[in-house]
N, C-alpha and C positions, 0 to 999 in steps of 0.2 A: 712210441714206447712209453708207457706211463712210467715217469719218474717217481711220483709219491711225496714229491717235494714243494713247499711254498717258493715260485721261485719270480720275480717280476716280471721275467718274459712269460711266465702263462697264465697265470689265473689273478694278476696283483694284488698277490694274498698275502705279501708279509706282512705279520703282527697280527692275521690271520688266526682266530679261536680253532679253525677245523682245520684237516690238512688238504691238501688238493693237490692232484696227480691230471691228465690231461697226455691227448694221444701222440704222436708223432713232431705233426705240425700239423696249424691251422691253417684252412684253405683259406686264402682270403680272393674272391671271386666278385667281378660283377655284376650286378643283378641281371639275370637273363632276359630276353624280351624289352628290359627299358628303352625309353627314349625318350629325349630332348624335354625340357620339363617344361611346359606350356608355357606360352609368351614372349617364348625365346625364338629368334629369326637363323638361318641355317649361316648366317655369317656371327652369328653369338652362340655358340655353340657350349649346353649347359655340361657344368661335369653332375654324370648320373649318382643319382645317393645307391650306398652301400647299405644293403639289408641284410641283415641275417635272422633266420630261423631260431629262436631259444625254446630250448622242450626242457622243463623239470620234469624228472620223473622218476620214482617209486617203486620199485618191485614192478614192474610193466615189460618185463621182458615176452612175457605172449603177445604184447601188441605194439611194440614200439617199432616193431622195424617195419609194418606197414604204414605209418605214420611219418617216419624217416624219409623212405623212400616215395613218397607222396610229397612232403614238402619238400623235398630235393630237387624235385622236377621243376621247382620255381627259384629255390633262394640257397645258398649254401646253410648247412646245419650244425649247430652243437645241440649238445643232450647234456643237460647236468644230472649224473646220476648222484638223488641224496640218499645217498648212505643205504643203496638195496642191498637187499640179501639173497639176491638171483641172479639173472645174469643178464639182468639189463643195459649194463657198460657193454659187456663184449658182443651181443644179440643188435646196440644201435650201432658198434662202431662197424661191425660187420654188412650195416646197412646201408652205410656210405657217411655218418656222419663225424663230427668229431665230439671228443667227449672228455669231460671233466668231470671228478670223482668227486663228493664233499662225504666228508666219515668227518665225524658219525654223521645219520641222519639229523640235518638240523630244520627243518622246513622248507614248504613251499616257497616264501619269502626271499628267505637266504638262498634257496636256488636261484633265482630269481636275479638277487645281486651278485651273484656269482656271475651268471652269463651277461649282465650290463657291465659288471666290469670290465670281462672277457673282450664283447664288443667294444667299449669306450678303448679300450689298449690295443686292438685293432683298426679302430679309424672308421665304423661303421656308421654310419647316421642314423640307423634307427635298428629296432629290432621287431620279429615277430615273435609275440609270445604263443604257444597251444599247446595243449596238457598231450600226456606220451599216451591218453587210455581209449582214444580212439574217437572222442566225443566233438571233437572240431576235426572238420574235412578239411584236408590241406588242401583241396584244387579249388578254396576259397580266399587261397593267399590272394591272386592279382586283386581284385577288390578292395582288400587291406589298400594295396598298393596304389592301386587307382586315387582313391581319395587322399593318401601322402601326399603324391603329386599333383593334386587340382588345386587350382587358386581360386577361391570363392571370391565375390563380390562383396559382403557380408559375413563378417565374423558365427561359427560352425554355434558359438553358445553365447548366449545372449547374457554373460555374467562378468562384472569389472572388468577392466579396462586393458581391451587386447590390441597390445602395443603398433601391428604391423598383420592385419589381414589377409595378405600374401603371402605372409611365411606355411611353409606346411603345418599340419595339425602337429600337437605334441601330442596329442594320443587319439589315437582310434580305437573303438570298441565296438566287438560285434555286438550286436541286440539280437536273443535267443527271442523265441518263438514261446512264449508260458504254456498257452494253452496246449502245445505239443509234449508237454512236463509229463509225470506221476503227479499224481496228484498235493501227495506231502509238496512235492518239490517244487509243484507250482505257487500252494500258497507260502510256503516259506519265502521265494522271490518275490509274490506280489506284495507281502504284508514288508518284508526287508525290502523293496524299492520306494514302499514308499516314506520308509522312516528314515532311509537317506535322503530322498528326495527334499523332505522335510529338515533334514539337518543342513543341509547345502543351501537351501532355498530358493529350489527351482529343480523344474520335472528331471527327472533323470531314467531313461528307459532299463537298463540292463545295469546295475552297478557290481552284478560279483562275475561273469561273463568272465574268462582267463583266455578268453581269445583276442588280442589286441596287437596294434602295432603302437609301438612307443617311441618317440622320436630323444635324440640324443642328451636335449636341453632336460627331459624329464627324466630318465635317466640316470643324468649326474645329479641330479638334485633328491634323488631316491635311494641312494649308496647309504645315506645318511641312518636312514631308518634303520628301528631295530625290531620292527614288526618280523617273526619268522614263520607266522601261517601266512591264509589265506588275506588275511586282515590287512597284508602288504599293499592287496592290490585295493582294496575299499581304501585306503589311506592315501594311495598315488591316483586314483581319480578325485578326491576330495581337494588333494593337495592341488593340483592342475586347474580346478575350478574354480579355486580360491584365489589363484595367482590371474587369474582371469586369460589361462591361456588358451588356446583352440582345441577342445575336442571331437573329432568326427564319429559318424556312427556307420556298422555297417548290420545289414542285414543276414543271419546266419544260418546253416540247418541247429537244429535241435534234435540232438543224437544222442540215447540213451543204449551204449553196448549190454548189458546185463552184468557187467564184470563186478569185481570187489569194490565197494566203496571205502575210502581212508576217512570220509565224514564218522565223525559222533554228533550224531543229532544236537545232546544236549550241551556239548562243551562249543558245538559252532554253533549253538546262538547265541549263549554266553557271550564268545567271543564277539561277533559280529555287532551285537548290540555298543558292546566296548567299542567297538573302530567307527558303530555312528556317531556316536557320543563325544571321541575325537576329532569326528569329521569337523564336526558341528565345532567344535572348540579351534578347531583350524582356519575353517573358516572365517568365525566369527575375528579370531587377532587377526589375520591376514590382514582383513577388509579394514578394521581398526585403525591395523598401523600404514595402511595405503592411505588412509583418509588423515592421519597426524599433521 
């Protein structure tokens, strides 16, 4: 039952600028299909990471609940509805997921920190992020997952100094497919990967990709932000890079439904241009003060 209230036990939102409401109770579930996380011998028996599914979404009540119920079938789900004007809360929670309210609309972002909060106050070790419009296939999550749990030989990015090899990736991202794009949409991505690319200082395939799994440490360390677009997430792969932590890549479809786009061409490159700009400015003190 949505209470409508900031309360610690749901969305740890006191002191909270928006209000948040959130449904019954949250399932808290283990990831289905895991197992034993490589390395480990069946007298070391590992405890499995807790994944959850995080969906921001927008007015997407025509397509949220095939989205719902597609990554259900792998991970348990919240939906952060920001602030729609349809019936997108009651169309996901009806689809099996659980759901938190943010009014007014405040951004992709702050949905964003909304459900990492959500999950850090549940105990989850990482989350999956993918948009509620139907443009990332959930029966793409294991793969997410796959590479969480693999323990590479060699550090996943070859940039400052990653402390321990073996720990999981702190962030996975899908890598879209350009040439499968519109055309605008292709060069907007290639001409914007490579000016991050450039700001980070080192190749980067997919930087604005909202399909990711993100692991706990990053996270916490992204609550901070006060980025409330898209620019959240070009900020938390900068920031990850910079700290020289692991990020994996995963290979993904490239799906364009035909629906409404929430893009303004000209106010997100504006923006985006801003979040390289910061990229660049983060990383550059990061590396600075590693090197003091």
């Amino acid at each position: 039952m949505d209470d409508g209230l900031c309360g610690k036990d749901r969305a740890h939102a006191a002191g909270c600028s928006t209000r948040w409401a959130t449904t019954s109770s949250t399932r808290s579930r283990e990831a289905p299909g895991a197992a034993s996380m490589p390395g480990m011998t069946s007298e070391q028996p590992a405890r499995v990471p807790r994944v959850l599914v995080v969906i921001p979404a927008h007015d997407e009540a025509p397509r949220i609940a095939a989205v719902v119920r597609g990554a259900a079938l792998h991970l348990p789900v919240l939906v952060v509805d920001d602030g729609s004007a349809d019936d997108t809360a009651a169309v996901a929670r009806a689809a099996g997921a659980d759901v938190l309210r943010q009014r007014p609309n405040a951004g992709k972002g702050a949905a964003l920190r909304a459900g990492f909060r959500h999950a850090l106050d549940g105990g989850y070790d990482a989350v999956v992020t993918l948009d509620g419009d139907g443009q990332h296939d959930p029966a793409e999550i294991p793969a997410f997952l796959e590479v969480f749990r693999a323990r590479p030989a060699a550090p996943a990015v070859a940039s400052g100094a990653i402390a321990d090899v073996s720990a999981p990736p702190d962030l996975v991202v899908g890598r879209r497919d350009f040439s499968r794009m519109p055309p605008t949409r292709r060069l907007a991505n290639t001409i914007g990967g490579r000016a991050f690319s450039w700001a980070v200082g080192m190749a980067v395939p997919d930087n604005q990709s909202g399909y990711r799994l993100v692991g706990r440490r990053l996270m916490e360390a992204s609550l901070t932000s006060t980025e409330a677009g898209f620019e959240f997430e070009v900020e938390m792969l900068a920031a990850c890079i910079a700290r020289g932590w692991r990020v994996g890549w995963v290979p993904i479809r490239t799906i364009y439904t035909g629906g409404p786009s929430h893009i303004r061409p000209v106010a997100h490159v504006r923006h985006f241009f801003r979040a390289v700009a910061a990229a660049r400015r983060t990383v550059r003190e990061t590396r600075r003060s590693a090197g003091a």
